[in-house]
C-alpha positions as CSV (number, residue, x, y, z in Angstrom):
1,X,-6.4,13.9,-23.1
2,X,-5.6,10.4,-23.6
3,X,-9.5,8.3,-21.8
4,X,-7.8,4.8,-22.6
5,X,-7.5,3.2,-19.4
6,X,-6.3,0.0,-20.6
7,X,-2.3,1.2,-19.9
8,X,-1.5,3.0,-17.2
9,X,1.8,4.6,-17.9
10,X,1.8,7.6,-15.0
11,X,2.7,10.3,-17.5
12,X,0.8,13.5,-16.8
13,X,-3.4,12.3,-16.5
14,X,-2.7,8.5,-16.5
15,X,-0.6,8.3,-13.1
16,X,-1.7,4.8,-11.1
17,X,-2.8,7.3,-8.2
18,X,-5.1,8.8,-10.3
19,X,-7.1,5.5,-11.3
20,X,-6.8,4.6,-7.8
21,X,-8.4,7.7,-6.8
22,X,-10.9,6.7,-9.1
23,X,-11.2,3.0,-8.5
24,X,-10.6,3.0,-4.7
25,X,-13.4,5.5,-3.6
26,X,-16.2,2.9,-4.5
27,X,-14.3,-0.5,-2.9
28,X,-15.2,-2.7,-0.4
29,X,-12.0,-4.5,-0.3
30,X,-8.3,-3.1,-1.7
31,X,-5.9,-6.2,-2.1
32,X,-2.3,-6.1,-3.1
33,X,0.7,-7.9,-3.6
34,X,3.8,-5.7,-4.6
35,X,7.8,-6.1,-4.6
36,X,7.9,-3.1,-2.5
37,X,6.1,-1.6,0.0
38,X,7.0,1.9,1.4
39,X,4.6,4.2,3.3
40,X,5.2,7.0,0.7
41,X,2.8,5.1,-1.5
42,X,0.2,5.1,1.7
43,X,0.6,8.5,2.4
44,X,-0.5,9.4,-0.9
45,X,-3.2,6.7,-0.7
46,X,-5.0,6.7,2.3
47,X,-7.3,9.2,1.8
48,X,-9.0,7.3,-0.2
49,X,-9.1,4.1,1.2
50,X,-10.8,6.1,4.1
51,X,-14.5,4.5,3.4
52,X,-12.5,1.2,2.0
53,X,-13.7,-1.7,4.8
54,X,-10.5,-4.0,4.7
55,X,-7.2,-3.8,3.0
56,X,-4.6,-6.0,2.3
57,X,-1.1,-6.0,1.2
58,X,1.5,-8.5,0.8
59,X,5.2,-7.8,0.7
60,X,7.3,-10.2,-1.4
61,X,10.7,-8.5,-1.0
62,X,11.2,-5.2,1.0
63,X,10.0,-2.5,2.6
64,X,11.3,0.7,4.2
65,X,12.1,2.0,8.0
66,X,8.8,3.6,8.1
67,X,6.7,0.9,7.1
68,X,8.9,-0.9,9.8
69,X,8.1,1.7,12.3
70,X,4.6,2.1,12.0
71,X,3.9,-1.2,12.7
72,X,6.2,-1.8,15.4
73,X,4.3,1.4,16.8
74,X,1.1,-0.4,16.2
75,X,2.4,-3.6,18.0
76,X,3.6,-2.0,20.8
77,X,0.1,-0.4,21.3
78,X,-1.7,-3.7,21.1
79,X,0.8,-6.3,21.6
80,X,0.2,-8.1,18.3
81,X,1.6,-11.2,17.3
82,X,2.2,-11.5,13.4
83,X,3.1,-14.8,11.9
84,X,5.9,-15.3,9.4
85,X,8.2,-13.6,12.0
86,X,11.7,-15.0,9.8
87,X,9.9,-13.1,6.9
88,X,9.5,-10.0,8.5
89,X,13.1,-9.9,10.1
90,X,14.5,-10.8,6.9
91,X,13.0,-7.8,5.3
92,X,13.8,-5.5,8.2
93,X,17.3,-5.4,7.1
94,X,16.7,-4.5,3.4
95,X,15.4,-1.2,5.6
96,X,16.1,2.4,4.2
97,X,16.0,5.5,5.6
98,X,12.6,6.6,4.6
99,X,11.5,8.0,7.2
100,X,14.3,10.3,7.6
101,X,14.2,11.5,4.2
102,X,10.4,12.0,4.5
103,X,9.3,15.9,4.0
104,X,8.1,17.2,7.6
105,X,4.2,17.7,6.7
106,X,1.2,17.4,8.5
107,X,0.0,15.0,5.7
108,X,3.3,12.9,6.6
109,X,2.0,12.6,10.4
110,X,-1.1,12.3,9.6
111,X,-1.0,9.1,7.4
112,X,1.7,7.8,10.0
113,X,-1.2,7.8,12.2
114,X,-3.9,6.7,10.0
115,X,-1.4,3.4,8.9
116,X,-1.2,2.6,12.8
117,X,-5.0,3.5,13.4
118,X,-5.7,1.0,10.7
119,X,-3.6,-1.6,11.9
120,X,-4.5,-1.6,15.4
121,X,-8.1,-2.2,13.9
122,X,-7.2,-4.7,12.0
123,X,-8.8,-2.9,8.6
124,X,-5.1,-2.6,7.4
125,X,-3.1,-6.1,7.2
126,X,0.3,-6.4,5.7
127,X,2.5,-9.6,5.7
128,X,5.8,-10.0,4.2
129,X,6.1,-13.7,2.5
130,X,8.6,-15.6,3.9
131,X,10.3,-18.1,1.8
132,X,10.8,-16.3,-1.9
133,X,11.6,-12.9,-3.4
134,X,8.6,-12.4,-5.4
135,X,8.6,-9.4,-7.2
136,X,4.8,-9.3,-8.6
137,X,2.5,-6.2,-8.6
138,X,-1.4,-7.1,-8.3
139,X,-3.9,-4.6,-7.3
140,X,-7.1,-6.4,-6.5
141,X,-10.5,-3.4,-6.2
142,X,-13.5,-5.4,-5.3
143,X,-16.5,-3.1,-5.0
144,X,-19.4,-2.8,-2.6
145,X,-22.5,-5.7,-3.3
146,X,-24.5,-3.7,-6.0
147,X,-21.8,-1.4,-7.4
148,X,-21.0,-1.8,-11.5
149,X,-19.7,-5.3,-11.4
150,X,-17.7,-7.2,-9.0
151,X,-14.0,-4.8,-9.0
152,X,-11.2,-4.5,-11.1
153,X,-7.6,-5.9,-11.4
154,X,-4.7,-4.3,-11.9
155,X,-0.9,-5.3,-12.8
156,X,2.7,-4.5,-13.9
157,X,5.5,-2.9,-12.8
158,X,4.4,-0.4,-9.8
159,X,5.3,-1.0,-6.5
160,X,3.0,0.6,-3.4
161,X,5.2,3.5,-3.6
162,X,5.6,7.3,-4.5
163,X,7.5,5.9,-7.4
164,X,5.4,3.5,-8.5
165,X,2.4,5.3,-8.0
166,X,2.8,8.4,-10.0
167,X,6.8,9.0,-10.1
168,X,7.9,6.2,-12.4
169,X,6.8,5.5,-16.5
């Protein structure tokens, strides 16, 4: 088994999950700023950003119809305002089916509910940028005071997505 973590190329045992399984478990804070944001990669993902106390992702080009749902979900439950509201119309309409073609599993509902949970709390912020496609992936772990060191950064071509977390080399 290959122990280099320097590339993370999600064949079998060096998936981006799997480090984030590793990384995420111990952090304080869990920043990002992806392409592509789709609740597939949060489903797979929230379990162990469980103990995480504030996460942050920001959407430069698209997301999918269940990201879009969730969070309308979570408006509508505490009447929310977000800011950028031309950025997150515009990306509404690059919207797929993903919730449609999600599999119909208690894990599914469950994370649906966790993402609005999280929301509503405000420990779970997403924005969508509102003047540019950016297409950057950025990972940002910071760890709890007195952990090993201060966190960990990780980029390059993984969106916040099944795909880019474990599907895609």
């Amino acid at each position: 088994m290959n122990t280099d973590l320097t590339f993370i190329t999600n064949e079998p045992g060096a998936s981006l999950l799997n480090r984030f399984k590793v990384l995420i478990k111990d952090a304080r804070f869990f920043d990002s700023l992806v392409g592509y944001f789709y609740t597939s990669g949060f489903y797979k993902l929230y379990p162990v950003l469980e103990k995480t106390e504030k996460i942050r992702i920001l959407i430069g080009i698209g997301t999918g119809r269940g990201t879009i749902e969730n969070i309308k979900a979570a408006e509508e439950q505490l009447a929310l305002t977000f800011s950028h509201a031309e950025a997150k119309e515009e990306f509404s309409t690059l919207i797929t089916s993903e919730l449609e073609d999600s599999e119909d599993a208690e894990s599914i509902e469950e994370g649906v509910q966790r993402f609005i949970d999280w929301i509503k709390s405000g420990k779970l912020e997403i924005r969508a940028y509102p003047t540019a496609n950016i297409h950057a992936k950025l990972y940002i772990i910071t760890f709890k005071e007195g952990d090993r060191d201060i966190g960990r950064v990780i980029t390059g071509s993984s969106n916040f997505s099944q795909k880019g977390l474990v599907d895609n080399i």
